[in-house]
Each structure stands twice: as structure tokens, then as C-alpha cells.
PyMOL commands that place a pseudoatom at each C-alpha (Angstrom):
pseudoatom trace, name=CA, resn=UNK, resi=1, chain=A, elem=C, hetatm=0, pos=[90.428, 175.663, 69.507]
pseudoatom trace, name=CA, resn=UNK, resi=2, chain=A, elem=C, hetatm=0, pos=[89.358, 176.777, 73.179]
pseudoatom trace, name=CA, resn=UNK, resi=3, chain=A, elem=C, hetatm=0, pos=[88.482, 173.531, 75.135]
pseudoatom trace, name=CA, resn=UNK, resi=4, chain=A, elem=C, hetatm=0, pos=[86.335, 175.773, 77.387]
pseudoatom trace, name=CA, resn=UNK, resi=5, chain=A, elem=C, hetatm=0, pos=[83.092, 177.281, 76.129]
pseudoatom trace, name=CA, resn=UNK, resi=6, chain=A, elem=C, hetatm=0, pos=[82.024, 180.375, 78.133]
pseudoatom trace, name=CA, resn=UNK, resi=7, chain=A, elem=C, hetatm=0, pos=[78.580, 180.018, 79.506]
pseudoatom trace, name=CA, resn=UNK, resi=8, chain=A, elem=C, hetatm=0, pos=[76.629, 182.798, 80.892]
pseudoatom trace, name=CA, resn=UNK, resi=9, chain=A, elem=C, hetatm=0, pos=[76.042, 182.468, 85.282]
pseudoatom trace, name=CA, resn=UNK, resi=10, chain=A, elem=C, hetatm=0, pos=[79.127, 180.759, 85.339]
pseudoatom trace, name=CA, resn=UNK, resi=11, chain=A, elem=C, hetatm=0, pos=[82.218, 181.519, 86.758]
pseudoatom trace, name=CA, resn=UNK, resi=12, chain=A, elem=C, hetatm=0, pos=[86.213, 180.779, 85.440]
pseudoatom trace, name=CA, resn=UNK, resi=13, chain=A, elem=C, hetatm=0, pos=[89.398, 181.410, 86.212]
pseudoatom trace, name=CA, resn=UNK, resi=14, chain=A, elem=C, hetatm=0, pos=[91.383, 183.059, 83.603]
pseudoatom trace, name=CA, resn=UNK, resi=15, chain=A, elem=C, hetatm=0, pos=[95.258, 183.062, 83.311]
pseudoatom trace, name=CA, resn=UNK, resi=16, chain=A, elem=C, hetatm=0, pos=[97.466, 184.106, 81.056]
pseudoatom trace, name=CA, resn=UNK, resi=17, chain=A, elem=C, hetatm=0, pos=[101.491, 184.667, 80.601]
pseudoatom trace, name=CA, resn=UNK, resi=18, chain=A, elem=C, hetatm=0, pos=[104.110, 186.414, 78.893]
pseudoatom trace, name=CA, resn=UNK, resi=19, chain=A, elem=C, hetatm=0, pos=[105.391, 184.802, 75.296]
pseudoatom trace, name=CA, resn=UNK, resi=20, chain=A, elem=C, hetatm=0, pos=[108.457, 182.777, 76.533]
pseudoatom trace, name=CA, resn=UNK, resi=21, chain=A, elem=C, hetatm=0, pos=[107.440, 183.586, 80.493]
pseudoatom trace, name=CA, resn=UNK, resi=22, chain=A, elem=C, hetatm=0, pos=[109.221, 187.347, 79.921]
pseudoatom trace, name=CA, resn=UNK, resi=23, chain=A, elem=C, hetatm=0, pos=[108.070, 189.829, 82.315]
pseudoatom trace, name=CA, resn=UNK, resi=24, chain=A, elem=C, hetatm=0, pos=[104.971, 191.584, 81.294]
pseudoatom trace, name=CA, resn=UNK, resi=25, chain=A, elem=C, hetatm=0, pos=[105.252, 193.730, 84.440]
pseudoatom trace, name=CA, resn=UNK, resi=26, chain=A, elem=C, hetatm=0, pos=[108.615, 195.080, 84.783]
pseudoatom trace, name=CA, resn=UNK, resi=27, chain=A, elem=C, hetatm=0, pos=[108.582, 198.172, 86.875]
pseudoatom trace, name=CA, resn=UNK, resi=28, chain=A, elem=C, hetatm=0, pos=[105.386, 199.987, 89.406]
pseudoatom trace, name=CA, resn=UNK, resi=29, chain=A, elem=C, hetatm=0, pos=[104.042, 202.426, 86.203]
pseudoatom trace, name=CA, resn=UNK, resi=30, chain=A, elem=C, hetatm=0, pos=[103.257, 198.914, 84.310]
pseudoatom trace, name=CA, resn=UNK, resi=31, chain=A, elem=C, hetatm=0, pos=[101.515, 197.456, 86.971]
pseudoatom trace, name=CA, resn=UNK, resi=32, chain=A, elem=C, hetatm=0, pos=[99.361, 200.628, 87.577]
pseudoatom trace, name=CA, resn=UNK, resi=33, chain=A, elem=C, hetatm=0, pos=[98.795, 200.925, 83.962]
pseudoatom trace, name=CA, resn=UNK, resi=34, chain=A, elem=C, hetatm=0, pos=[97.086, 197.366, 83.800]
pseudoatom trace, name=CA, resn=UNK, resi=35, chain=A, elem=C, hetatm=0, pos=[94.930, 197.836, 86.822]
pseudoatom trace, name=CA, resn=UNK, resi=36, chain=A, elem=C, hetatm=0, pos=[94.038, 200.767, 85.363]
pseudoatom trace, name=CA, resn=UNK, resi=37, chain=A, elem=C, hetatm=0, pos=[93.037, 199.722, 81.803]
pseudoatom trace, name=CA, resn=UNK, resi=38, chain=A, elem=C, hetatm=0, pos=[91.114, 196.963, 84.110]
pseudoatom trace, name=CA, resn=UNK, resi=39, chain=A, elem=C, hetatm=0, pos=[89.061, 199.968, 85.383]
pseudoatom trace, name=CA, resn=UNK, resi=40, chain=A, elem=C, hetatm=0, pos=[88.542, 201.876, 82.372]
pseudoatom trace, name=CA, resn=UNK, resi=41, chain=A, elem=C, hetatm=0, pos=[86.949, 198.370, 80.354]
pseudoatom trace, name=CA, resn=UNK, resi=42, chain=A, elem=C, hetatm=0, pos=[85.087, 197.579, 83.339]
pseudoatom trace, name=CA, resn=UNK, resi=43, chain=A, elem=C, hetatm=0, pos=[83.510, 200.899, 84.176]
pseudoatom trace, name=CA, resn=UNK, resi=44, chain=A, elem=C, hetatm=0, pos=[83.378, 201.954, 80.538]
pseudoatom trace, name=CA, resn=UNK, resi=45, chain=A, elem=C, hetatm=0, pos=[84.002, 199.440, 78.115]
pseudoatom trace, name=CA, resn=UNK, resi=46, chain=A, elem=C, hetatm=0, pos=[87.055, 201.300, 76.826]
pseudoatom trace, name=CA, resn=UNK, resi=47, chain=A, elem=C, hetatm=0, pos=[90.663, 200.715, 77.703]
pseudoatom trace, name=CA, resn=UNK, resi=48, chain=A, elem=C, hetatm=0, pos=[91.585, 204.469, 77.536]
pseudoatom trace, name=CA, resn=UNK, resi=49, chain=A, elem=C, hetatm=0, pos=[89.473, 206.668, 79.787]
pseudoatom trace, name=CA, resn=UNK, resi=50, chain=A, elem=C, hetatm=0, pos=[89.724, 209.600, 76.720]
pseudoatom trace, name=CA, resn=UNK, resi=51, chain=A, elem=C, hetatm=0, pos=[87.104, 207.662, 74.819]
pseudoatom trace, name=CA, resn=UNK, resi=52, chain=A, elem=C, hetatm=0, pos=[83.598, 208.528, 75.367]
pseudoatom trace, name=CA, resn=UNK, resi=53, chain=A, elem=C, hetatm=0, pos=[81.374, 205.150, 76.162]
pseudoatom trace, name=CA, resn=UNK, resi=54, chain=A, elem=C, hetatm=0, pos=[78.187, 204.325, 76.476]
pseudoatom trace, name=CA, resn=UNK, resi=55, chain=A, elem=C, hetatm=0, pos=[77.477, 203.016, 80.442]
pseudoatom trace, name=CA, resn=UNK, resi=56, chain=A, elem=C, hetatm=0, pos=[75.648, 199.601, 78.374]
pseudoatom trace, name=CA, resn=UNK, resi=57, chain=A, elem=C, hetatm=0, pos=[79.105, 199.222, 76.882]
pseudoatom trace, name=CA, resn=UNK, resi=58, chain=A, elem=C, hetatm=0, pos=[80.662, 198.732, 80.323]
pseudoatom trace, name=CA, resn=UNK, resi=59, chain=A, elem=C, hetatm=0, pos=[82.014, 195.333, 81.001]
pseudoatom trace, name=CA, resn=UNK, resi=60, chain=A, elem=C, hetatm=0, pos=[80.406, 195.600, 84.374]
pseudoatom trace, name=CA, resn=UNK, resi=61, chain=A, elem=C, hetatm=0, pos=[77.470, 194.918, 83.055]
pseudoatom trace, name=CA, resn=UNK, resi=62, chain=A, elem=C, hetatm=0, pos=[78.409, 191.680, 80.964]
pseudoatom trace, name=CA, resn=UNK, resi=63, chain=A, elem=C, hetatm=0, pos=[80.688, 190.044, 83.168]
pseudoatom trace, name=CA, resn=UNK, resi=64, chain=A, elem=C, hetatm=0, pos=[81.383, 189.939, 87.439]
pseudoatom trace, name=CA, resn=UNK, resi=65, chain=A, elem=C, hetatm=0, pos=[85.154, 190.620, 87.979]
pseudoatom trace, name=CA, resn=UNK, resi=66, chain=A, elem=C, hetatm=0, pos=[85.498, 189.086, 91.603]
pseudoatom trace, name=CA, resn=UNK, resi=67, chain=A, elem=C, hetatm=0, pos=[89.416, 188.499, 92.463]
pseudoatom trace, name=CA, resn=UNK, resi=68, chain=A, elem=C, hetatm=0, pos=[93.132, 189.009, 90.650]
pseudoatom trace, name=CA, resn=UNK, resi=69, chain=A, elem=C, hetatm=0, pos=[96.379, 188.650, 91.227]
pseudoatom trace, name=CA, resn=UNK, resi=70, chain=A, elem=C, hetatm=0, pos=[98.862, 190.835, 88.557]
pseudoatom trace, name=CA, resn=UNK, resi=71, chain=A, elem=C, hetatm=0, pos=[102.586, 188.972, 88.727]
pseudoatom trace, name=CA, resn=UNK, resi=72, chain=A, elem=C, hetatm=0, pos=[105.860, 190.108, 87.475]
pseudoatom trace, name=CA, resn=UNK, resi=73, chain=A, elem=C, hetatm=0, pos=[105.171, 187.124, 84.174]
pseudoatom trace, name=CA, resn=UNK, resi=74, chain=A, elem=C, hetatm=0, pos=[101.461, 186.603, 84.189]
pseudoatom trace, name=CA, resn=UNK, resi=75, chain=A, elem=C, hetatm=0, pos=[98.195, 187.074, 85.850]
pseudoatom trace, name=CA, resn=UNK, resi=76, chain=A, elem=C, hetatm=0, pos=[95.232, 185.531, 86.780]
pseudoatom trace, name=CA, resn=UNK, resi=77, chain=A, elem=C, hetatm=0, pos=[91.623, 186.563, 87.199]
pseudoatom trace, name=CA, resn=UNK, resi=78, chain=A, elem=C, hetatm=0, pos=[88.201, 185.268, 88.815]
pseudoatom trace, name=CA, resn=UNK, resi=79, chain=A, elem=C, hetatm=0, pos=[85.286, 186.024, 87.026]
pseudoatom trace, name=CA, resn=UNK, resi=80, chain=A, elem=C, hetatm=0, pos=[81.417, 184.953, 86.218]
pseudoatom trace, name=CA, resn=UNK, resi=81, chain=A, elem=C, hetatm=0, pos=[80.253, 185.986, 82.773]
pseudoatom trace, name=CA, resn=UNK, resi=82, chain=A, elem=C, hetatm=0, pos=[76.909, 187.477, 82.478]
pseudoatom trace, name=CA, resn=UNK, resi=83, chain=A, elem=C, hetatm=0, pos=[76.689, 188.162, 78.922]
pseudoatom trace, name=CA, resn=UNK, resi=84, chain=A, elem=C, hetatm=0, pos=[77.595, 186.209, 75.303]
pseudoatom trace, name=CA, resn=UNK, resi=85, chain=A, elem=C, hetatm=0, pos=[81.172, 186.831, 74.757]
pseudoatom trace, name=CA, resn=UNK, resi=86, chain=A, elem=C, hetatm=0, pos=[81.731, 189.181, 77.376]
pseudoatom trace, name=CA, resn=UNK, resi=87, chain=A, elem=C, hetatm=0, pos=[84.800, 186.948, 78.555]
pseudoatom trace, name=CA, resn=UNK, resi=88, chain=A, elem=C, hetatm=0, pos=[86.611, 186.548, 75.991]
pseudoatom trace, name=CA, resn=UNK, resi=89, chain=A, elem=C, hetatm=0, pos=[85.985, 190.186, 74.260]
pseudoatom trace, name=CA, resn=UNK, resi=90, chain=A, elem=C, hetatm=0, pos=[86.828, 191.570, 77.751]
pseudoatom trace, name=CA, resn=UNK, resi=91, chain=A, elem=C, hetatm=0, pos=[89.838, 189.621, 77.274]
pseudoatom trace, name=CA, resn=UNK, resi=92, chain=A, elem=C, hetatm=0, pos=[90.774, 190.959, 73.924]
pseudoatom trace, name=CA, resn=UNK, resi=93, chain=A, elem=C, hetatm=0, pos=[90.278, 194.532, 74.384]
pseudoatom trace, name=CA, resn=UNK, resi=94, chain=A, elem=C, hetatm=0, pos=[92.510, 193.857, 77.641]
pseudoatom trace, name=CA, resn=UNK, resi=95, chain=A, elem=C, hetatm=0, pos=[95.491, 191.919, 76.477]
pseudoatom trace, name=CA, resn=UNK, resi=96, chain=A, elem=C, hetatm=0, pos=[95.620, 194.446, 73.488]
pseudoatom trace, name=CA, resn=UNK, resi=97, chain=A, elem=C, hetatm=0, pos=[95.650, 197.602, 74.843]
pseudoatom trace, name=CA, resn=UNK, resi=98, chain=A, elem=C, hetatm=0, pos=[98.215, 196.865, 77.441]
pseudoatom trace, name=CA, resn=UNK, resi=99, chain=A, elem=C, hetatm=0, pos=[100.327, 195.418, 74.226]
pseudoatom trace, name=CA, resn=UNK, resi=100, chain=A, elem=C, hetatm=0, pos=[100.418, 198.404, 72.930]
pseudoatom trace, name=CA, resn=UNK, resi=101, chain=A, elem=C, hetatm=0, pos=[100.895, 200.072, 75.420]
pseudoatom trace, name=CA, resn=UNK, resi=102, chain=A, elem=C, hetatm=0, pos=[104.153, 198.041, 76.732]
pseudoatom trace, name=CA, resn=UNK, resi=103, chain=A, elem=C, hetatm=0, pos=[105.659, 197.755, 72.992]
pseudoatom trace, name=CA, resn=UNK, resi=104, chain=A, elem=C, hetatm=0, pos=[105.456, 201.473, 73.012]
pseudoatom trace, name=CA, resn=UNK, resi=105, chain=A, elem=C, hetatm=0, pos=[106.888, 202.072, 76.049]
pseudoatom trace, name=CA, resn=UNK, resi=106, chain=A, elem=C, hetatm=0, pos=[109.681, 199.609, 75.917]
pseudoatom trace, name=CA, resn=UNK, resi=107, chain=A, elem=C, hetatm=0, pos=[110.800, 199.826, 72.279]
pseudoatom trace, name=CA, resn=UNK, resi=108, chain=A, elem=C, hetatm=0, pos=[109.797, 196.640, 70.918]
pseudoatom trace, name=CA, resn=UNK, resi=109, chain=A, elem=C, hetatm=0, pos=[107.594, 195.181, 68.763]
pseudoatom trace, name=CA, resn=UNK, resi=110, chain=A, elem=C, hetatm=0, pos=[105.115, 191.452, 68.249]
pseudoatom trace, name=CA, resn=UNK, resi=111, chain=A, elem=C, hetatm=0, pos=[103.100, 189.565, 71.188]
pseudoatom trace, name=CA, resn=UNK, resi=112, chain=A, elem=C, hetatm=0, pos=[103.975, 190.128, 74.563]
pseudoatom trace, name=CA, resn=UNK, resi=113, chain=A, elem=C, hetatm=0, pos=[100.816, 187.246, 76.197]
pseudoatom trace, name=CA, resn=UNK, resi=114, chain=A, elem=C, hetatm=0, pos=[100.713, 183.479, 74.998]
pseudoatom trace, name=CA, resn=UNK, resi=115, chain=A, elem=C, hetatm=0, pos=[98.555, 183.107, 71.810]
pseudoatom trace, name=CA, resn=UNK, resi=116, chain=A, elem=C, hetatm=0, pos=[95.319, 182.814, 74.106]
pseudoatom trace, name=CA, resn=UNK, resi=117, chain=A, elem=C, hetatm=0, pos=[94.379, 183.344, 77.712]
pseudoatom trace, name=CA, resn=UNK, resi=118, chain=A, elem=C, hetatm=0, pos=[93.919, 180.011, 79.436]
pseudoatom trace, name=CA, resn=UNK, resi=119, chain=A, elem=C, hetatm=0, pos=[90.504, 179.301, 81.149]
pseudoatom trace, name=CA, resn=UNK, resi=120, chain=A, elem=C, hetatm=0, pos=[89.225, 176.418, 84.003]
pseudoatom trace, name=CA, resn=UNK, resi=121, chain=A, elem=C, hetatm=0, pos=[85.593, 176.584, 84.497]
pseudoatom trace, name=CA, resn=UNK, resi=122, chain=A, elem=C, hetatm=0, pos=[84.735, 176.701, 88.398]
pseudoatom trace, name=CA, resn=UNK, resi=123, chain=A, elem=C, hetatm=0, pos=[81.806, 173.623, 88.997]
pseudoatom trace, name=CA, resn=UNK, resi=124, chain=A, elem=C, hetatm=0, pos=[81.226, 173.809, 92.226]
pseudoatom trace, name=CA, resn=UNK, resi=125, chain=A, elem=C, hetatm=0, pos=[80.800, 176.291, 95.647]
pseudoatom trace, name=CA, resn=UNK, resi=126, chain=A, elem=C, hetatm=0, pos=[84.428, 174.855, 96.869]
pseudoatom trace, name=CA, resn=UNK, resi=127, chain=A, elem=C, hetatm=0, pos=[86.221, 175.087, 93.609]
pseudoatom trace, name=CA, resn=UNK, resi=128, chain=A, elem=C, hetatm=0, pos=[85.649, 178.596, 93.504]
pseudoatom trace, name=CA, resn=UNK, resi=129, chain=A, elem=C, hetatm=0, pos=[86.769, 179.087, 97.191]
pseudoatom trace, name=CA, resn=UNK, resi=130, chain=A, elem=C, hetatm=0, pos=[90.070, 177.249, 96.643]
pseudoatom trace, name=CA, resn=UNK, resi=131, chain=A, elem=C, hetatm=0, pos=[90.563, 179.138, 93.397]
pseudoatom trace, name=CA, resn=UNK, resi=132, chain=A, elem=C, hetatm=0, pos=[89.826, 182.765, 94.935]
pseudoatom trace, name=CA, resn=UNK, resi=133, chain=A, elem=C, hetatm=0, pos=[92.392, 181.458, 97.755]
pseudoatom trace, name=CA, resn=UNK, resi=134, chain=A, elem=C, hetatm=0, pos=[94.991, 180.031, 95.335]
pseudoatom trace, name=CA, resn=UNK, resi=135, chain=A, elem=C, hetatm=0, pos=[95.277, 183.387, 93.118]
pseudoatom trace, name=CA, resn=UNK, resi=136, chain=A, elem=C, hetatm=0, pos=[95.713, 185.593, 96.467]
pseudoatom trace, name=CA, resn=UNK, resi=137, chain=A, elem=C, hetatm=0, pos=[98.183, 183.002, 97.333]
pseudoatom trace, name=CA, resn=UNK, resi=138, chain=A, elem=C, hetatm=0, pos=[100.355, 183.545, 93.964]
pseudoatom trace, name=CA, resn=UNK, resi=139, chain=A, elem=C, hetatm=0, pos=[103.077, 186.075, 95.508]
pseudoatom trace, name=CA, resn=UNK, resi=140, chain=A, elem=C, hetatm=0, pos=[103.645, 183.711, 98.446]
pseudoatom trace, name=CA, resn=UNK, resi=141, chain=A, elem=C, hetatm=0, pos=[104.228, 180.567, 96.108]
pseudoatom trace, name=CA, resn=UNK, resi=142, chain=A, elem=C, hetatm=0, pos=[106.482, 182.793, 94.241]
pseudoatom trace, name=CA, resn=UNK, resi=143, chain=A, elem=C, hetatm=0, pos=[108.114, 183.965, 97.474]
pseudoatom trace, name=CA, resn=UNK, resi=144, chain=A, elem=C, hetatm=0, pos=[107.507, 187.305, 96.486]
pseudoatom trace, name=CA, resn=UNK, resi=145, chain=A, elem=C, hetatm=0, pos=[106.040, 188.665, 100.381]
pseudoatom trace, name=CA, resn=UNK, resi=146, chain=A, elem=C, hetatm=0, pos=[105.393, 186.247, 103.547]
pseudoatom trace, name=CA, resn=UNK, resi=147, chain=A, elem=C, hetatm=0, pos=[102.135, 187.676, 103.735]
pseudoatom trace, name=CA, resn=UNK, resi=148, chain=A, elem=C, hetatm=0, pos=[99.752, 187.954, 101.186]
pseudoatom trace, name=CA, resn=UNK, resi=149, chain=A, elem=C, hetatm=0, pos=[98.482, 191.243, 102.974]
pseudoatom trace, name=CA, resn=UNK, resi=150, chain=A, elem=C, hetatm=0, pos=[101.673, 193.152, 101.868]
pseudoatom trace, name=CA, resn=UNK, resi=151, chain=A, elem=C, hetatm=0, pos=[101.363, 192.378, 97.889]
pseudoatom trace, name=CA, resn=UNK, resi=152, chain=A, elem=C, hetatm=0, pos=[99.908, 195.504, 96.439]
pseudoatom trace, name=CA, resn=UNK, resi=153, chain=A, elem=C, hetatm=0, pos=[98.631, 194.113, 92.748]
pseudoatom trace, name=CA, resn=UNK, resi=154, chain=A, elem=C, hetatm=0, pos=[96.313, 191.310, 93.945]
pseudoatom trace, name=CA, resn=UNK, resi=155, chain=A, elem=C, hetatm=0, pos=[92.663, 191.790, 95.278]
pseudoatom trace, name=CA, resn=UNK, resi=156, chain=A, elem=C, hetatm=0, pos=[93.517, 190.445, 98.618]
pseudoatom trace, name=CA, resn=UNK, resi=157, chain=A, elem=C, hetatm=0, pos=[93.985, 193.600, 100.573]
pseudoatom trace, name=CA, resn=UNK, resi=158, chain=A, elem=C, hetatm=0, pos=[90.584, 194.159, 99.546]
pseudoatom trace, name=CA, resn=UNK, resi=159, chain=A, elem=C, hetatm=0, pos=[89.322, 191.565, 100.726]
pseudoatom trace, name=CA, resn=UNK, resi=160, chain=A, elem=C, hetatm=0, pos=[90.215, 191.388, 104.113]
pseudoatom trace, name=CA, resn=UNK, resi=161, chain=A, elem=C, hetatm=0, pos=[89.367, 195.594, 104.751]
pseudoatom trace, name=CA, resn=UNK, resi=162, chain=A, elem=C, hetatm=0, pos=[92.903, 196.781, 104.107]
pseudoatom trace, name=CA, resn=UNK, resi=163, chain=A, elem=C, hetatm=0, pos=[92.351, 198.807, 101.252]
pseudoatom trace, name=CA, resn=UNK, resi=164, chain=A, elem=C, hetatm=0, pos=[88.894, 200.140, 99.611]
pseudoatom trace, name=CA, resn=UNK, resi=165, chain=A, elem=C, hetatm=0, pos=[89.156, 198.566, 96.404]
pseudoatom trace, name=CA, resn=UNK, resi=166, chain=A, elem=C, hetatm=0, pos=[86.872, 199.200, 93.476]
pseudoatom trace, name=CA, resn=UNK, resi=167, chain=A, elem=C, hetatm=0, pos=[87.502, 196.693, 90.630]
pseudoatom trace, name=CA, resn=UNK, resi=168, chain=A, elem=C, hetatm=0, pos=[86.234, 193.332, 92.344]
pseudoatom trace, name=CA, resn=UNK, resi=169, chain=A, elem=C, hetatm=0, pos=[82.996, 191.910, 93.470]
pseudoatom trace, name=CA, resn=UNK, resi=170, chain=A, elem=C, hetatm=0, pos=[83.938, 191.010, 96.995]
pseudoatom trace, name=CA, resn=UNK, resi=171, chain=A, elem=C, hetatm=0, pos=[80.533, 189.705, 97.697]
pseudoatom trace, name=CA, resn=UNK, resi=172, chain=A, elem=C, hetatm=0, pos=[80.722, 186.557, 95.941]
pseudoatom trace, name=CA, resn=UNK, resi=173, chain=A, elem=C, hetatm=0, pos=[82.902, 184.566, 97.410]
pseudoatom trace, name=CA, resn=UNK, resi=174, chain=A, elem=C, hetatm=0, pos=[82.840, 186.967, 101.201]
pseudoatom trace, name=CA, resn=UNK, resi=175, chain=A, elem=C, hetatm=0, pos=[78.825, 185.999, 100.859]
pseudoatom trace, name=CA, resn=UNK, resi=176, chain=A, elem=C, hetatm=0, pos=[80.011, 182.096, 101.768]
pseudoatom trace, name=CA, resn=UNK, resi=177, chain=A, elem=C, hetatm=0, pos=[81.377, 183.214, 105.559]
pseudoatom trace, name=CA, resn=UNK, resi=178, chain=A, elem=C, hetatm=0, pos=[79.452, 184.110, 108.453]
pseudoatom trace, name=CA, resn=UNK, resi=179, chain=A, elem=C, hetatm=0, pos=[77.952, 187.721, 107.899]
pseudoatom trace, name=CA, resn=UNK, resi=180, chain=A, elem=C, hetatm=0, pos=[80.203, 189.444, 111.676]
pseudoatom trace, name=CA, resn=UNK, resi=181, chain=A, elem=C, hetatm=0, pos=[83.596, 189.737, 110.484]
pseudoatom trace, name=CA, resn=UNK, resi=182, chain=A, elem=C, hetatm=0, pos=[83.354, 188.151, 107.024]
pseudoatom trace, name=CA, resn=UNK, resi=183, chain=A, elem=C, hetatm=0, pos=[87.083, 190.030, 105.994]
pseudoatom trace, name=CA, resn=UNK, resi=184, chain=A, elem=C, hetatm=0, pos=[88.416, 188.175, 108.949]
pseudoatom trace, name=CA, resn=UNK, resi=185, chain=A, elem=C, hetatm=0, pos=[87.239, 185.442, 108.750]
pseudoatom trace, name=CA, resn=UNK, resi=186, chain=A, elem=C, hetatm=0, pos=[88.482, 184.923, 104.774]
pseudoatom trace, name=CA, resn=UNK, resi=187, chain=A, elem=C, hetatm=0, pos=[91.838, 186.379, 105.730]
pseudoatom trace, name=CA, resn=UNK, resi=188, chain=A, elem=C, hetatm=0, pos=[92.277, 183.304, 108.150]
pseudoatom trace, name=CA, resn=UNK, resi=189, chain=A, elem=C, hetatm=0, pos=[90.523, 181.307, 105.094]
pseudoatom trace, name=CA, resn=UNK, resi=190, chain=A, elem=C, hetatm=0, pos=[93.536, 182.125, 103.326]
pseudoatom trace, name=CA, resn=UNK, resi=191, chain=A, elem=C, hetatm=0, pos=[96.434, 182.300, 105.908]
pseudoatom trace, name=CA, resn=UNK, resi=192, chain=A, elem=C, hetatm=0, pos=[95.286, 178.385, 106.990]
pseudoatom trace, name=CA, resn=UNK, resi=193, chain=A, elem=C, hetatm=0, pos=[97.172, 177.796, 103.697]
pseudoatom trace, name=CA, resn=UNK, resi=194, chain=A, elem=C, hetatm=0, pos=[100.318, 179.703, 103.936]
pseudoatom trace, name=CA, resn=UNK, resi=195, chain=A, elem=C, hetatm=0, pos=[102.515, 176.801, 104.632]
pseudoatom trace, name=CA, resn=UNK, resi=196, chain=A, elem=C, hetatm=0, pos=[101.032, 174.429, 102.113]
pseudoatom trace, name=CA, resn=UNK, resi=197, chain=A, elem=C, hetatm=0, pos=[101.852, 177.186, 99.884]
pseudoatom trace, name=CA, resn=UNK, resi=198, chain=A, elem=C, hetatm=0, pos=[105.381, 177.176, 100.793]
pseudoatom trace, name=CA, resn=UNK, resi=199, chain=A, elem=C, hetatm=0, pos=[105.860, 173.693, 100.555]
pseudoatom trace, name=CA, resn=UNK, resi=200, chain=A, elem=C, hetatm=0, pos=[104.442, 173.538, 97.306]
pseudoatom trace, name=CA, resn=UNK, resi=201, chain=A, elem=C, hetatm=0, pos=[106.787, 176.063, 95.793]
pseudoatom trace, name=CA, resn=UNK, resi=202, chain=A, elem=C, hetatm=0, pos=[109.791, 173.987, 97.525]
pseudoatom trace, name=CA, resn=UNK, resi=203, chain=A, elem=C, hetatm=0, pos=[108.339, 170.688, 95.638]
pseudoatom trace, name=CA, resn=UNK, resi=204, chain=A, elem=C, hetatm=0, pos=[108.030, 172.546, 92.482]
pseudoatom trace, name=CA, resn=UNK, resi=205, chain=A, elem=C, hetatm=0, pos=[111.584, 173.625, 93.171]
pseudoatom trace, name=CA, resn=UNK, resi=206, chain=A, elem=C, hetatm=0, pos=[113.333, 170.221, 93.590]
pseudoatom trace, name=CA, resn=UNK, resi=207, chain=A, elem=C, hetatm=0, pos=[110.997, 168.954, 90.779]
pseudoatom trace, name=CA, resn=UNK, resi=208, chain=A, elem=C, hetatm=0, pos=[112.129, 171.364, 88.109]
pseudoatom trace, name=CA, resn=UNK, resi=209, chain=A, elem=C, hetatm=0, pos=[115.870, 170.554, 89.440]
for i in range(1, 209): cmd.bond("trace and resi %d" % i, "trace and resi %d" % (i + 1))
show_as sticks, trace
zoom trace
């Protein structure tokens, strides 16, 4: 049983990984297929964009999706529920489709997430500052870029003015920094914590040796 109960005005973040920490993103097509089933439940509140919806059955409208980070063997997400359920059915209709989608077009068959997303629930203003920062930090922990700005499947791009982004809502967390040059002044928000970053993946390093 879920530790965390989802309650509406409240924000989490929401992780998940691949069964045995496989890959769930193995080449770009799988990457763009996510963000784009993303889109689709958001804006219509159906994973494929074929299905007619109803606008009131967009998850848009039940939940804010503020920041994510897709990498290569999980993901994690920031968001604020504004609706009963809309979390974890969000959740559902999301780790399903793309399923099916990735048994299909790899040849395989069974689970490709963990048996349930995992979910922390942000209590304060500075929790969910740090936890917008860590997830745009993910690809430099990982040593995936050196900058954060140069990882194309996270939300950080659009938040600093890089890219014109439509999934997130940018305003809650851009809302806490002084109104002239907001994007700049999170991008520095973030880049204070570069090295930190790096250390920590070096400690995690020797640690798992």
C-alpha cells in the first residue's frame, strides 16, 4: 500500500524506473514518444492524439505538471494535484500507454516500470525549490552533459528561455525569484549546485564500490 496519500493543492515529486533498472528510453523516437504521450494526456486526457476527448477530460485541468526530467532508466516529475485521483490516474494512463507502446516496438512482452511510481510529498516553499533543482540536475549526476542547458528531455531549457516549452507550469516555482530576469536568475539557482552534484555522484560511486 502507497505510504503517500495524494491530497488536492499539494504538490509531489513522482519517480519511477525500469523493472530491474533496464532502459526504458533506449534510442531519440522513445524519448519523443513519452513527451509526447505527456502532451496528448495533459492537453486531452488521452494518450493517443487519434482519440476524440472532451477538453474537461484533460489532465490539465486536474493536476499542474511543473518540471521533468526523462532518463535513459527512469524519470521523474514535479507536480501539484488539483483534482481526486488525478495523480495517480494520470499516472496509469501514462506508464501504460508507453508500455505498450515500447513492448510493441521492441518485441517483448510483461512490465517495463517498477510495480508503482514512487511519490515524496513537497511540505514546504524550499522543498519544492531543491526538488525542481535536483530533477534538472539528474543528467549531470549521471554525467550525462556538464551543463544541464544541453540535456534535451528535461524541463530545464525551458526554464531558463532556451526553448518555448509547452508541457510545464514554469510559473510556480519561476514565481519565487525576483520578477527582471526570473530565467536567469533560476538558471544560476541551479548552476550554484553543479559541483555538489558532481561530488555526489563521485560519493555514490566509491560507495557502491
Amino acid at each position: 500500500m502507497r505510504k503517500v496519500v495524494f491530497a488536492n493543492e499539494e504538490y509531489y515529486h513522482i519517480y519511477n524506473r525500469g523493472v530491474d533498472k533496464r532502459k526504458i528510453f533506449m534510442r531519440r523516437g522513445h524519448y519523443i514518444r513519452f513527451a509526447e504521450t505527456l502532451h496528448n494526456l495533459l492537453t486531452t486526457g488521452n494518450a493517443s492524439p487519434k482519440i476524440l476527448s472532451s477538453q474537461s477530460l484533460a489532465f490539465n485541468k486536474k493536476l499542474s505538471f511543473i518540471s521533468y526530467c526523462l532518463m535513459p532508466n527512469h524519470y521523474h516529475f514535479l507536480v501539484k494535484q488539483l483534482e481526486d485521483n488525478a495523480i495517480s490516474n494520470f499516472m496509469h494512463n501514462l506508464n501504460t500507454s508507453y508500455t505498450k507502446y515500447f513492448n510493441l516496438n521492441n518485441q517483448r512482452t510483461g512490465r517495463l516500470f517498477e510495480y508503482t511510481f514512487k511519490a515524496v510529498h513537497v511540505e514546504s516553499e524550499e522543498q519544492l525549490l531543491h526538488v525542481s533543482r535536483y530533477i534538472h540536475l539528474n543528467p549531470i549526476i549521471a554525467n550525462l552533459v556538464t551543463n544541464p542547458n544541453k540535456y534535451s528531455w528535461s524541463s530545464y531549457p525551458d526554464f531558463i528561455g532556451i526553448r518555448n516549452g509547452i508541457l510545464c507550469e514554469r510559473e510556480a516555482i519561476l514565481s519565487f525569484f525576483p520578477k527582471l530576469n526570473r530565467e536567469k536568475a533560476y538558471e544560476q539557482f541551479v548552476l550554484d549546485q553543479i559541483e555538489y552534484a558532481q561530488t555526489l555522484k563521485e560519493i555514490q560511486k566509491i560507495t557502491l564500490d
